[in-house]
N, C-alpha and C positions, 0 to 999 in steps of 0.2 A: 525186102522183108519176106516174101514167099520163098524166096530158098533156105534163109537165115532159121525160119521157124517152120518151116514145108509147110505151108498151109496152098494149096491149088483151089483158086477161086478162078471161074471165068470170070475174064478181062471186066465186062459188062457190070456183074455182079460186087464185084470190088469198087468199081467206079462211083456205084449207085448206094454200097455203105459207108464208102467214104466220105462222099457230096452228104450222106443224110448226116453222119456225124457231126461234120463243119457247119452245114445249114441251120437243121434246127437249135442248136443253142445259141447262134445270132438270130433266129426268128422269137423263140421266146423273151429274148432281152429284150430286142428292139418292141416287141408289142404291149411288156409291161412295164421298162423302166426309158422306154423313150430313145434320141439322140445321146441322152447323159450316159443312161446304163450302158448302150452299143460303146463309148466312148471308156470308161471303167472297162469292159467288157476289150476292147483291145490290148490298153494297158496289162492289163490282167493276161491276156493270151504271149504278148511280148515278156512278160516277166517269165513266164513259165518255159516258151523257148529259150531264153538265156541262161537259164537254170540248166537247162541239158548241153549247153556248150560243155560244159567242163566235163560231163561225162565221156564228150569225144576228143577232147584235146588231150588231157592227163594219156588214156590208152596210146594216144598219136606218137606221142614225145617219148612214150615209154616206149614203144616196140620201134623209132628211128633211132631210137638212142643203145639201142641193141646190139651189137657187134656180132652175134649167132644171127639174128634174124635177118638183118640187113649188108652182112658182109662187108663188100669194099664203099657200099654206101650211106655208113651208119653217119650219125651226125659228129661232125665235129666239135670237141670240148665248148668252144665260145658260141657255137651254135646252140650244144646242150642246155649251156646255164641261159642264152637268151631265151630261149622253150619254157624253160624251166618256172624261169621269172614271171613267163607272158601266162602261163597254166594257171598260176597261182594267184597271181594279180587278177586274172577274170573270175577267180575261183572267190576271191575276198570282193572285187566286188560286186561279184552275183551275193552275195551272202549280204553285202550293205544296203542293197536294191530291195531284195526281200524283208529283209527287218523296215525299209521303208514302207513298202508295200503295204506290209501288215500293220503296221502303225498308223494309214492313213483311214 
């Protein structure tokens, strides 16, 4: 991420925004909604990671599937459509996980 968006942060100082970030919004659950919230409170975390699956698979599949980018080692057709299928299927259902999510 520091070279992707040049941000130079000492080592030290990145560790200590990062840990605050993750910390305290598990300390505030667990102190006011308990075992249960921390619990909601993962779920919730795992849904949100899965949701950004597909923002790195879809780019993956598209630039192996590239013949300029990848050369003599682009994917092969039956490779393509199997990518293609697996992209889409996590893509529908991150999308079915979410409408659960929010309905519970």
């Amino acid at each position: 991420m520091e070279g992707f968006l040049n941000i130079r942060l000492r080592p030290w100082l990145r560790r200590l925004i990062t840990r605050i970030v993750a910390i305290i919004p598990a300390v505030v659950v667990t102190a006011f909604w308990g075992t249960r919230g921390t619990a909601k409170l993962l779920v919730l975390s795992q849904v949100i990671l899965s949701m950004q699956l597909s923002f790195a698979v879809f780019p993956l599949v598209t630039f192996t599937s590239d013949s300029k980018k990848m050369g003599e080692f682009v994917n092969a057709f039956w490779l393509k459509s199997v990518a293609w299928f697996t992209a889409v299927l996590i893509a529908v259902l991150n999308a079915w996980l979410l409408m659960l999510a929010l309905g519970s």
